[in-house]
C-alpha positions in Angstrom: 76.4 104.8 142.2 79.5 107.4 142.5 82.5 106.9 144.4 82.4 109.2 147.3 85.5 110.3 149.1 85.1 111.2 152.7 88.2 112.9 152.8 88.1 116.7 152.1 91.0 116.8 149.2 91.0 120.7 150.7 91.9 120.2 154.4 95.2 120.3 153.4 95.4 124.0 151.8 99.4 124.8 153.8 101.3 123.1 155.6 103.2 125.1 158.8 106.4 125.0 159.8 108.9 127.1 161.6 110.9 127.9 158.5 111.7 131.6 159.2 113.1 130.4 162.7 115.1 127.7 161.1 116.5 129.9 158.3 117.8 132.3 161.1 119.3 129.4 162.3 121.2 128.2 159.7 121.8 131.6 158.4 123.6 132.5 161.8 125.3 129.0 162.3 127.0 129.1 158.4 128.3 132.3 159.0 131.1 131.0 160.8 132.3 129.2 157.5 131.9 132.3 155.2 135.6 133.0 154.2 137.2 130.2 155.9 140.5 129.0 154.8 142.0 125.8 156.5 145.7 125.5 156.2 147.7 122.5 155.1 146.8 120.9 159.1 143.6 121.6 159.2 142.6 119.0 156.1 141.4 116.9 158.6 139.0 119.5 160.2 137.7 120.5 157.3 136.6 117.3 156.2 134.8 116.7 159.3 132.9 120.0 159.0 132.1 119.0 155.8 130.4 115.6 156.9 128.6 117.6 159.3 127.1 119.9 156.3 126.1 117.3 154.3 124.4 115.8 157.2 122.2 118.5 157.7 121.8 118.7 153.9 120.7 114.9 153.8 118.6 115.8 157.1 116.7 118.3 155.5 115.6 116.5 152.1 114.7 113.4 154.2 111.9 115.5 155.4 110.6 116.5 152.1 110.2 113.1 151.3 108.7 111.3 153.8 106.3 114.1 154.0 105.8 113.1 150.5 105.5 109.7 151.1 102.9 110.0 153.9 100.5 112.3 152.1 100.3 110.2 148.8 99.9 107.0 150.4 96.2 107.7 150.4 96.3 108.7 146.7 98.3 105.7 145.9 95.8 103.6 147.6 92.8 105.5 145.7 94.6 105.1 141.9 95.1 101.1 142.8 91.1 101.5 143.7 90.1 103.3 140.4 92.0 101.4 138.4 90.2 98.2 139.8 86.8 100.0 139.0 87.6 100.9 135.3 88.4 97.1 134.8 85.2 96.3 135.8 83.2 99.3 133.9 85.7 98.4 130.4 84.9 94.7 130.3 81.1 95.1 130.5 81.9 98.3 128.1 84.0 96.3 125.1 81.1 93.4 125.3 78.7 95.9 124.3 81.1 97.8 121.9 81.9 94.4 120.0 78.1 94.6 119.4 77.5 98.0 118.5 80.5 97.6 115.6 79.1 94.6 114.5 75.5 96.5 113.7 77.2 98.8 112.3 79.2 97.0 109.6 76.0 94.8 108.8 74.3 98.2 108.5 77.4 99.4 105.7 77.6 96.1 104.3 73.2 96.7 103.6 74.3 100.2 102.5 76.5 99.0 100.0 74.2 96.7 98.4 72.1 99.5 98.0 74.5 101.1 96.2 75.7 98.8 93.6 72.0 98.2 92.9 71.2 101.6 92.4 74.3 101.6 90.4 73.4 98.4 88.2 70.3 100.0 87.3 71.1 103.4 86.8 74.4 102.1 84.4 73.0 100.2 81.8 74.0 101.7 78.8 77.8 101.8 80.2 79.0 98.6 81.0 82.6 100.0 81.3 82.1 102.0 83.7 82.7 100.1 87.1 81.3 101.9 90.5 84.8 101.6 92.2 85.3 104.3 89.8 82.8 106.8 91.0 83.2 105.8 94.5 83.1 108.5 97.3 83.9 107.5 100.9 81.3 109.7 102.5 78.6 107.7 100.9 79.1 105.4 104.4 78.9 107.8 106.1 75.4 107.4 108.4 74.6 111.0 108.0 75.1 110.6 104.1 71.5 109.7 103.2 70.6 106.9 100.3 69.0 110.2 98.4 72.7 112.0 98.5 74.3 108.8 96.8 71.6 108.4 93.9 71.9 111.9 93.3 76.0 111.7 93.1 76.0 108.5 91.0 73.1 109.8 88.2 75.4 113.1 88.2 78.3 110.7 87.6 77.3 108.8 85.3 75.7 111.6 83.2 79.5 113.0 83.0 80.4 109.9 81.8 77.9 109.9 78.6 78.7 113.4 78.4 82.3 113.1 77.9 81.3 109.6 75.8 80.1 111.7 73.8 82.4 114.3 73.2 84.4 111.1 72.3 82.5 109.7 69.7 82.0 113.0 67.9 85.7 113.1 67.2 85.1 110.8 64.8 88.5 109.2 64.9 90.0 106.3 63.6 91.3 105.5 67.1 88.2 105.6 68.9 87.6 102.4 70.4 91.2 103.3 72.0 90.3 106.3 73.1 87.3 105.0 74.4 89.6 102.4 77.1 91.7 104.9 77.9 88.5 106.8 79.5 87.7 103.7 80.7 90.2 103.5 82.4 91.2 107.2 83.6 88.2 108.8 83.5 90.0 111.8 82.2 89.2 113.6 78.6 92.1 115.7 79.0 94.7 112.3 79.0 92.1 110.8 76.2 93.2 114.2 74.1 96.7 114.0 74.6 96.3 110.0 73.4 94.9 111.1 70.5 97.2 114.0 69.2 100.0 111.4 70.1 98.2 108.1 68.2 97.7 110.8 65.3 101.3 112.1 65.3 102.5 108.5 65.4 100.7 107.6 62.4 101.3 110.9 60.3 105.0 110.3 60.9 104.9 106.1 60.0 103.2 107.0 56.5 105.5 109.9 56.0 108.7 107.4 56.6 107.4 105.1 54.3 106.8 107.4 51.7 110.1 108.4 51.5 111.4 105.1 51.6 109.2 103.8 48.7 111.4 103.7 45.2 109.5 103.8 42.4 110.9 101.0 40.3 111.6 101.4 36.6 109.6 98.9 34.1 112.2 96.6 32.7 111.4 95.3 29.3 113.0 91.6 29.0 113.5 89.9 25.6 110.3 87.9 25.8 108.3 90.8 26.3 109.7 92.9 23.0 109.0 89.4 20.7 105.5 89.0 21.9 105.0 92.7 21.2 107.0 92.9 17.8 106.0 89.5 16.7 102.0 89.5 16.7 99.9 86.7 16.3 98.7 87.0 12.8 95.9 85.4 10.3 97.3 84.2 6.8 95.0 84.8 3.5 95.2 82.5 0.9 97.0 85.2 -1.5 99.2 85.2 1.2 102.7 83.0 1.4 104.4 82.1 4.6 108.1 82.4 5.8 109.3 81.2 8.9 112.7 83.5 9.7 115.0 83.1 13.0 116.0 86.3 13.8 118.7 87.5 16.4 118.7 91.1 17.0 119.0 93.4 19.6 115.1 95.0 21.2 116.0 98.4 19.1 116.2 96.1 16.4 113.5 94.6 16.9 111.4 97.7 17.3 112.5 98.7 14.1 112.0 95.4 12.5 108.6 96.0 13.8 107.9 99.6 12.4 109.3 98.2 9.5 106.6 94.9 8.6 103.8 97.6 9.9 104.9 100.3 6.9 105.2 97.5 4.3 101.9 95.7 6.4 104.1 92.7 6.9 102.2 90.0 9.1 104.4 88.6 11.3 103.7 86.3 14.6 105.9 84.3 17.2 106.9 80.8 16.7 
């Protein structure tokens, strides 16, 4: 059922007044005051022709608005009226809307399950890869059919193995690294950058160290030259033994040494 108003809202298209006559009027009547100039005694009259103006000014905007005020008391009365009418229509509209929103969320919330099935069983060989990832918006989206999403998560996830891939066929000594950062930015451009850095890292660790490693010089001690110069040797029976104490200094020693070998001296430590 529609409102109806009875009222024509066009009856009122002018409103007529005498206005020209009125304008003559004042017209004629102010011309009296056009260059008037009351002296120092005339203060008084002045003040009450100016009361008299302002009269007529106040006169003349009173009409405006009780004209104003009678015309929209109707309207006034209709808005309170409409008003009360949309109450009515929203309350019976917002029980209904509470229901529709609620079918719709269970209908996301099935969606979604969908979804991360698909997902599961589409991702096995990447456990990494987590669907928040991937993840578009408009996959909610009513109008976004089940067929659209499988299509955009096998096309993701074939990326993925692609760029797994290329990956793996660096054949770096950082690739389990490399492989969680793509995990975790899904970006090969950042995973290259990690690498040339992790390489340049390294290269300049092993260079440092090189220059800090001394190559230290072999340091014969006293024990060393006597094991070397005195021998362990077998005596023959033609043979006689002589047990010596010698001090002496290594080049001694050593020559001691190249001497017993020239005159095939046996000699051992004690």
């Amino acid at each position: 059922m529609q409102l109806q108003i009875k009222t024509k809202l066009d009856v009122i298209k002018k409103i007529s007044t005498n206005f020209p006559e009125v304008k003559k009027f004042y017209l004629e009547k102010l011309d009296a005051y056009k260059g008037l100039t009351y002296g120092e005694t005339q203060i008084k009259e002045a003040k009450v022709d100016r009361a008299s103006l302002n009269k007529e000014i106040k006169t003349l905007k009173s009409i405006i608005t009780e004209t104003k005020k009678v015309l929209l008391n109707p309207m006034n009365e209709l808005d309170t009226n409409i008003k009360e009418l949309v109450l009515i229509v929203e309350g019976v509209s917002s029980e209904i809307d509470l229901q529709v929103r609620d079918a719709e969320e269970k209908a996301r919330a099935k969606k979604y399950d969908l979804i991360k099935l698909f997902f599961n069983e589409a991702n096995e060989r990447f456990p990494e890869l987590k669907l928040e990832k991937i993840w578009q918006d408009n996959w909610m989206l009513v109008t976004y059919s089940m067929k659209n999403v499988q299509a955009d998560i096998a096309t993701a996830i074939g990326y993925f193995a692609k760029e797994i891939d290329v990956i793996t066929g660096m054949r770096s000594k950082f690739e389990d690294k490399l492989k969680e950062v793509y995990f975790e930015t899904m970006d090969l451009a950042i995973v290259m950058r990690k690498k040339n850095d992790m390489e340049e890292a390294e290269r300049v660790v092993l260079a440092k160290q090189e220059e800090e490693k001394i190559e230290k010089p072999v340091v014969q001690t006293k024990e060393d030259v006597v094991v070397k110069v005195l021998a362990p040797t077998e005596i023959k029976s033609d043979e006689f033994e002589v047990i010596l104490r010698i001090t002496a200094t290594i080049g001694q020693l050593n020559s001691l040494k190249e001497f017993c070998n020239m005159a095939q001296i046996k000699y051992e430590k004690m």
